[in-house]
N, C-alpha and C positions, 0 to 999 in steps of 0.2 A: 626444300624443293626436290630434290634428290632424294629422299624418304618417298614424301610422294609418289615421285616419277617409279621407282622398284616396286612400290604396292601398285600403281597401273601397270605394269609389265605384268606382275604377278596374276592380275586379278584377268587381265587378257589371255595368261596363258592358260590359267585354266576355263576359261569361255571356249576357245578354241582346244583344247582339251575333251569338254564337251559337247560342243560340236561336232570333232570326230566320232564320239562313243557313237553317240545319236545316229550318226552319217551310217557306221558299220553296222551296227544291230537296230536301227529304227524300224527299217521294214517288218525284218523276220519277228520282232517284237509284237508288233501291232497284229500279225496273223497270228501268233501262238496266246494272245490274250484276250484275243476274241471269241479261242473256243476254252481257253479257263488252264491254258498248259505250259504258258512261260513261269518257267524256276523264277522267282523273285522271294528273298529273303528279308523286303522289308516290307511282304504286305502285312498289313492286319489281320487280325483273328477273323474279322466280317471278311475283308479283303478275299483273305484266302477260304473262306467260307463260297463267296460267291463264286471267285472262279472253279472251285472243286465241281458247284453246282453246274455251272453251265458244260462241263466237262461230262459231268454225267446225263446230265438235257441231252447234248450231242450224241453220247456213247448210246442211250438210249434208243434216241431217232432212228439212228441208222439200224440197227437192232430190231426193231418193230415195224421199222414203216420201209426199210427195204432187203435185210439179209434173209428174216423169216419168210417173209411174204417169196423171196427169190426161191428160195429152197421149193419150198413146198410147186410152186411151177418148173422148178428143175425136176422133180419127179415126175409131173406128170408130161413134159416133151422128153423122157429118157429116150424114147427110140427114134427120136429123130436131129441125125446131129448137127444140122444148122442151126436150127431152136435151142438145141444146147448150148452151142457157140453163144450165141446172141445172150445167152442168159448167163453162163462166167463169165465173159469180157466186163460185166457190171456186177455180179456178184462178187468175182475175187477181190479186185481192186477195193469192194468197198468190208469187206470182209479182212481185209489188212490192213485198210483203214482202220477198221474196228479195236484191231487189237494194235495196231500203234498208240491207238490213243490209249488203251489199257496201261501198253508199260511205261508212256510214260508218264501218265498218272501216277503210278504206283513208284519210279523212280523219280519223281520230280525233286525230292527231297536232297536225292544226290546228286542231284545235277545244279542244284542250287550253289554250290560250291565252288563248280566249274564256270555257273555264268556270272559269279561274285568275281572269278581270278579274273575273266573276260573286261569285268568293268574296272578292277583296279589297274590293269595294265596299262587301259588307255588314259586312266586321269592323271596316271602318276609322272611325275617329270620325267621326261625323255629325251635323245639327242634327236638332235635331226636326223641321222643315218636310221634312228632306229624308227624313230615315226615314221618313215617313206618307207619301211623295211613292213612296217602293219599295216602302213594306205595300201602296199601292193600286194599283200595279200589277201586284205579286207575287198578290195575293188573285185578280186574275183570270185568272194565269197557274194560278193554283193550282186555283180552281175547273172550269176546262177540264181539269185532269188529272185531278180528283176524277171528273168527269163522264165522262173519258175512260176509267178504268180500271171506272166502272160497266157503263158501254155492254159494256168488252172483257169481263166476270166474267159478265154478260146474255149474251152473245152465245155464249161456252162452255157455258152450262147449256142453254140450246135444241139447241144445237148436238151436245151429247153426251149429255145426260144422258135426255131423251126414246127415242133409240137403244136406250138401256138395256135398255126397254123394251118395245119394239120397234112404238116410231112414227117413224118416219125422217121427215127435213126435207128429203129429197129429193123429185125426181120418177121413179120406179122404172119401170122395163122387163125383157125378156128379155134383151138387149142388154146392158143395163149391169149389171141385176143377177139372174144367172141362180138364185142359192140364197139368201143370207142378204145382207140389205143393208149394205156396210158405212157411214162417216159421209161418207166423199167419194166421188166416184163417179169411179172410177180400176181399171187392167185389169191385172193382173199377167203375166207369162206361167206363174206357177204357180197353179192351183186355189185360192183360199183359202174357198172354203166351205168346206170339211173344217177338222175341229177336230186340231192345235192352233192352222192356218197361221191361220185368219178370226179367231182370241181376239191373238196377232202383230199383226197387222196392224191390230184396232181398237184395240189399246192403241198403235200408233207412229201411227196416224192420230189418237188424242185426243190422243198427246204433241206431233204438230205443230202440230194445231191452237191447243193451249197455249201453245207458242212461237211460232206467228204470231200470234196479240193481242198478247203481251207485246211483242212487236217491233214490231208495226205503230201501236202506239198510244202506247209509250214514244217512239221515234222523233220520232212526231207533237208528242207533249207535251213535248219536248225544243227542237222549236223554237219553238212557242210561250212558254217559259220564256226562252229566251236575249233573243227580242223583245222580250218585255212587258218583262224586265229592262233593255236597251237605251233602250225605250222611255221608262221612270221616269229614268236617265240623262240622256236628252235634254231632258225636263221640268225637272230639278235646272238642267242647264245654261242652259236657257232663260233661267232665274229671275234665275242670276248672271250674265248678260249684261245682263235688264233693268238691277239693279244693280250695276252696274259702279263707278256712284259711289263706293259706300261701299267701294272697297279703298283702301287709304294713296297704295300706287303704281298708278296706272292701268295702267302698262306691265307692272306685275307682274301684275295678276289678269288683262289681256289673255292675257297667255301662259300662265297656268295653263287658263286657259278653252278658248285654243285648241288648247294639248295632249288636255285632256279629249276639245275635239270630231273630233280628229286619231284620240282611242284608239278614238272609237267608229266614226267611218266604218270604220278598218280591220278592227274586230269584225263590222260589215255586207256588207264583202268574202270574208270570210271566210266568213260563214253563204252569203252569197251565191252564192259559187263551188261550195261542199260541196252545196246545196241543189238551184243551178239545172236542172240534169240530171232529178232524181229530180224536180223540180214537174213539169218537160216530161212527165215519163211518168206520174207521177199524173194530170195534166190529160186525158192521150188516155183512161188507164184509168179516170177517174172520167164521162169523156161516154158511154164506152160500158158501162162498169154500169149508171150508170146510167138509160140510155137501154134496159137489155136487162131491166134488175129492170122498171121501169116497164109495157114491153111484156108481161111474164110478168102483172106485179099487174091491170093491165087485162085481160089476157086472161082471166084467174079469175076475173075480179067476169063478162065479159062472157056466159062457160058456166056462170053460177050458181050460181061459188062453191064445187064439187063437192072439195073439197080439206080434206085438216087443217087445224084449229084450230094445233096445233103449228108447221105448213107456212106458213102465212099469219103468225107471229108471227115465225119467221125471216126469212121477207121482207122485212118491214116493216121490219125490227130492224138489216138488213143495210143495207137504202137510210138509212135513218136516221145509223147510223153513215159511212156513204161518205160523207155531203151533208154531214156536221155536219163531218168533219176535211178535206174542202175549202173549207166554211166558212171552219173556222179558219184557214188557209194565210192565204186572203183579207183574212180579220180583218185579220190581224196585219200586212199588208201595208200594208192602209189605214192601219192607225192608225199603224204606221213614218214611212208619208210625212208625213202629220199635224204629229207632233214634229217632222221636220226643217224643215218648214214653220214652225213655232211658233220653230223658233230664227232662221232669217231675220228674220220677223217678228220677233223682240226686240231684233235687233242694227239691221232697217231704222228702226225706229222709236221707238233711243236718239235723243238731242239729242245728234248727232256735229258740230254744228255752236257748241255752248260748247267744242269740245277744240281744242288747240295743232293744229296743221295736221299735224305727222309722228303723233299721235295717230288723228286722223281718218282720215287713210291706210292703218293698219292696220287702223282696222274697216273700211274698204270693202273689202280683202283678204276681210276673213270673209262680207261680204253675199255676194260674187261665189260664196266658196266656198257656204255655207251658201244660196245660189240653185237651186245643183241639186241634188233631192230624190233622195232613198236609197230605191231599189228591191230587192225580193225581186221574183226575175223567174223564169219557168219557161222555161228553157232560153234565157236571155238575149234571150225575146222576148216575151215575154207579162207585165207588171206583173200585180201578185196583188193586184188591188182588187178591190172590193164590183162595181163595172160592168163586171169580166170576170168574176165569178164570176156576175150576173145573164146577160150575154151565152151563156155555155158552158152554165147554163141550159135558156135560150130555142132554143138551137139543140140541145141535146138532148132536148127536147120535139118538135121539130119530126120528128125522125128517129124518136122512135117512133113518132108517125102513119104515117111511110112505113111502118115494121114491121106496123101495125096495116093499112093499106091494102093492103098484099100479102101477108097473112097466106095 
């Protein structure tokens, strides 16, 4: 009976084991494999056949049916620059979209590693302290993606469903739009006013638009998850450095400890490397959104507001969402360093001075290492804290003045 009863314990822990995994990455899962881009290491050869496919389906879409098309009507409103506005506030965003999904197509493979460590973390047996120690910072990996898939579901209904109707969240001309406005403002070289090209065309322009939220913000929510999960790692580790005491063999929980912090710097290399690039170019793209949203919002309040209710809620909606997932980057940057900070601190300020002398030698090995802090960096130059996201900022503030001065 007692046999029994330990295999249901057993077989509950791990349900609820699974449970959790599910809890922390279910969402962010189900958006990054709908467009073909969650790392998963046990799919099939067809498996990961198909999702490559629809990754490229996507990559495509947005490619043909809204960046080229954009361009070539960016050329022809060059000298007027509200029409310009109106045309990067949806060309960039969707134009970094673009190349997110590139890298990380092309690194999924290494990232498949990271989100293998992600899944054995949570199945494997844990204390209590340290399971609350991943609910708690699973919960706010999890609320940024709640919040993030709100924002991108908000942002498609303005963005299409008004159209419908026909209150466009653009800024319309003869130029851009000569007959029936479509959702982006982009120039074909065939007529699509005439029916059935202009009914083509707004349904491949709301399907790209569909797949640039799901991409731009699964993406987004993707790294956020792996961090905050990092980050809870680092915490646990922290704890068992404090206590180091209570292992039998000192040398043995040293070197379990040091493995652990061994598995995660390289998980931070990894995100790191996959990542750096794509910050570098969110970072240029998000000073000049939103330095260019700014300029347009100011200039509307300044001509008294003469514009849609509809117009002014995509705006808004649009700077909202830029600010909040460079935010995030930032976030998750700060609090990375944080933990790794947190683990020096527990190893500088064990009593290494009650241990045998070849003991105490190895933890100064770990201060030295655990000295220098783990960066998320934008283009291997720019650290992604809270006082370069105030900085970038301040100096994008400052440039809409100029905009507004030489208006």
């Amino acid at each position: 009976m007692s046999s029994f009863n330990a295999v249901s314990d057993m077989d509950n822990s791990k349900y609820y084991e699974h449970a959790d995994l599910e809890w922390a990455i279910g969402i962010n899962r189900f958006t990054l494999q709908m467009i073909g881009l969650w790392p998963d290491e046990t799919l099939s050869s067809r498996q990961k056949f198909l999702a490559n496919l629809r990754a490229f389906v996507i990559f495509t879409t947005l490619v043909t049916v809204s960046i080229i098309p954009s361009l070539f009507s960016l050329i022809r409103v060059w000298s007027d620059m509200i029409a310009m506005i109106d045309n990067l506030q949806i060309t960039l965003p969707i134009t970094a979209t673009a190349m997110k999904i590139i890298i990380m197509w092309l690194r999924k493979e290494d990232l498949t590693s990271v989100v293998s460590m992600v899944v054995a973390d949570w199945v494997r047996t844990k204390t209590e302290d340290e399971r609350d120690t991943m609910i708690k910072q699973a919960r706010f990996a999890r609320r940024i993606v709640v919040f993030g898939c709100i924002m991108m579901v908000l942002a498609i209904i303005i963005i299409v469903i008004p159209p419908c109707f026909g209150y466009s969240m653009r800024y319309l001309t003869n130029v851009t739009d000569p007959g029936q406005p479509l959702l982006l403002q982009t120039y074909y070289f065939r007529d699509m006013t005439q029916s059935p090209y202009f009914e083509i065309a707004f349904v491949a322009q709301t399907a790209a638009v569909i797949m640039a939220a799901f991409s731009y913000t699964g993406i987004d929510n993707f790294l956020g998850l792996v961090v905050f999960h990092i980050c809870a790692q680092m915490e646990i580790l922290r704890t068992r450095f404090t206590n180091l005491h209570e292992y039998k063999d000192f040398n043995l929980g040293l070197s379990t400890n040091v493995q652990n912090h061994m598995r995660l710097i390289r998980s931070i290399d990894i995100i790191e490397s996959t990542f750096n690039l794509m910050l570098l170019a969110l970072l240029v793209y998000f000073s000049i959104i939103f330095c260019l949203q700014g300029f347009l919002i100011i200039s509307i309040i300044d001509d008294g507001g003469n514009v849609s209710f509809p117009r002014i809620c995509w705006l808004v909606s649009e700077l909202i969402i830029t600010f909040v997932h460079m935010l995030l980057y930032c976030v998750v940057g700060e609090i990375l360093i944080a933990k790794c900070e947190g683990i020096y601190h527990a190893v500088y300020n064990y009593a290494w001075y009650s241990l045998k002398p070849n003991e105490a030698r190895n933890l100064t090995m770990i201060m030295i290492r655990a000295d220098r802090p783990l960066y998320i960096t934008a283009g291997k130059i720019f650290p992604m804290t809270l006082s370069m996201f105030c900085s970038l900022i301040k100096t994008s503030a400052g440039y809409i003045s100029v905009l507004l001065a030489n208006r």
